[in-house]
Steps between C-alpha positions, in 0.01 A plus 500: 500500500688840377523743783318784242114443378615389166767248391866686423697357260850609678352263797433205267858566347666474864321242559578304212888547537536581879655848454376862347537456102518839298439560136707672304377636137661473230452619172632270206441744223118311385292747261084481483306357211238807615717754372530389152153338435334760293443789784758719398758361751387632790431194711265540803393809590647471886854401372769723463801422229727335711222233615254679759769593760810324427699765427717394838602220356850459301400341150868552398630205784499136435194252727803410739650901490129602623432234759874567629420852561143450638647233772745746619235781526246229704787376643626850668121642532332169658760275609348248193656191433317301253320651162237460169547644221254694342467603169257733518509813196324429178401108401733298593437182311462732178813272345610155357487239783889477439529837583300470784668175628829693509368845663335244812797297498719834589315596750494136688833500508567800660619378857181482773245571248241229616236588261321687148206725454432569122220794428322498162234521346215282409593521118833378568473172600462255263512139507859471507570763732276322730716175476797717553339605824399222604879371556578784700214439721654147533856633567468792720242709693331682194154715469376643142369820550222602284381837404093538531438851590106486479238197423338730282539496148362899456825551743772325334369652180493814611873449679624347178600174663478376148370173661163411681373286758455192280863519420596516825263230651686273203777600690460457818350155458817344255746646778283270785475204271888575507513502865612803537443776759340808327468868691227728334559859491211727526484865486213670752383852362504449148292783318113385414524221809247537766596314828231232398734476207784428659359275756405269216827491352595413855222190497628393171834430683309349799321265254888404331641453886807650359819451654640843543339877472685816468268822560602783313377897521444670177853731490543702276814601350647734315610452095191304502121488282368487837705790680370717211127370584575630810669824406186561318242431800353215323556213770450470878769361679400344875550652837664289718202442725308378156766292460547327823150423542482374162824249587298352772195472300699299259706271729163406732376382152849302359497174618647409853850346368590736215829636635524868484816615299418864530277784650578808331696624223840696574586721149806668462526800660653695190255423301138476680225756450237355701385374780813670674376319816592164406871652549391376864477140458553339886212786542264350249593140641419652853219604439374190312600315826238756644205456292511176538509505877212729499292251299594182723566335152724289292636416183198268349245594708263588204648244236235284356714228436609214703799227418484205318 
């Protein structure tokens, strides 16, 4: 029983290898198949040209230069002694499984690197890639991360995901038949949602039991189609006490053992317009901790769905 009203995926982690693991990201120079598919390059309308937020990240190291210089910065900052590696910017199976076998294979290497986390989308994972997968989850600790954003297809059109929901419920279900572990990510706050919105996507990932959430705020960033949106007073961006009831109207509807990979955004300070207030993020998580306390609830109190 997690200590918190919803299942954290750093206490699963510890659990699993006896010690506090930290990810490091990585970024292994992937493009996206949305920014060349006949919308004039421009990719989805949250991300910014170096990959929604990445721009911290050195593209111009090697796998093993990056995860070198991430384990000394964990290493000095929080004492961390074993890793994953995450290659997070862009789509990151958006190659030749040779390619990709290499790339993975780098990053195991790398001395106390215990496990992989590969984010993509649901357009990039094809049969193959799947099989690909599939022997990483059988080597080492491994979760797929797969970009959702809304259930909605009006959304993801409007967002120009260049995917929708079917494509990602194909997805989703090849990666389980794989085995695999599989983290949604879902942006709350998305322009035309109402909460009743959202809280559907968030029963549509009750239904799936999925393994893993992350919770994302809608940021928005400079150099951006969205940031101009917003420059022009044509979207509403969420105050944080929107947002924080919203996250707990979410998790008491996600199903009791989805493990919770993230809260809240945190968007780089250089380049975020709006909501400035996420800068605070052990505030937002506070005061998450809060609402829930004042409801006397937990994580799957309202999910219609029980185990098979």
């Amino acid at each position: 029983m997690s200590l918190k009203p919803y299942q954290l995926f750093s206490e699963q982690l510890k659990s699993h290898f006896g010690t506090r693991i930290h990810k490091i990201s990585v970024d292994a120079g992937f493009g996206c198949p949305n920014r060349n598919g006949g919308r004039e390059g421009s990719g989805c309308l949250f991300c910014d040209p170096g990959g929604s937020g990445s721009a911290s990240l050195e593209r111009q190291l090697s796998i093993a230069e990056q995860l070198e210089h991430g384990k000394e910065v964990m290493t000095r900052k929080y004492k961390a002694g074993k890793f994953m590696a995450y290659f997070q910017p862009f789509s990151n199976t958006l190659a030749p499984v040779s390619q990709l076998r290499v790339l993975y294979d780098e990053a195991l290497a790398v001395d106390d690197v215990v496990g992989l986390a590969i984010g993509t989308r649901p357009d990039c994972v094809p049969a193959e890639v799947l099989d690909l997968l599939s022997e990483y989850h059988r080597r080492t600790y491994f979760w797929l991360e797969l970009g959702l954003q809304s259930s909605h297809d009006r959304t993801l059109d409007w967002l120009q995901r260049g995917h929708d929901l079917a494509t990602f419920t194909k997805a989703y279900h090849g990666a389980k038949a794989h085995g695999l572990r599989v983290c949604v990510h879902v942006i709350l706050g998305l322009p035309g949602e109402s909460r009743a919105d959202m809280l559907a996507t968030a029963d549509l990932l009750a239904e799936l039991q999925v393994d893993g959430v992350k919770l994302h705020l809608l940021h928005v960033l400079q150099n951006t189609p969205l940031g101009n949106l917003y420059a022009e007073d044509k979207i509403h961006v969420l105050g944080m006490d929107e947002y924080v009831a919203l996250v707990v109207d979410v998790m008491e509807r996600l199903h009791p053992v989805t493990l919770i990979h993230r809260l809240t955004g945190d968007g780089p300070r250089s380049q975020l317009l709006a909501p400035l207030w996420s800068l605070n993020k052990w505030e937002v998580l506070n005061a998450i901790d809060a609402e829930f306390a004042r409801r006397g609830s937990r994580q799957g109190d309202h999910c219609g769905y029980s185990s098979e």
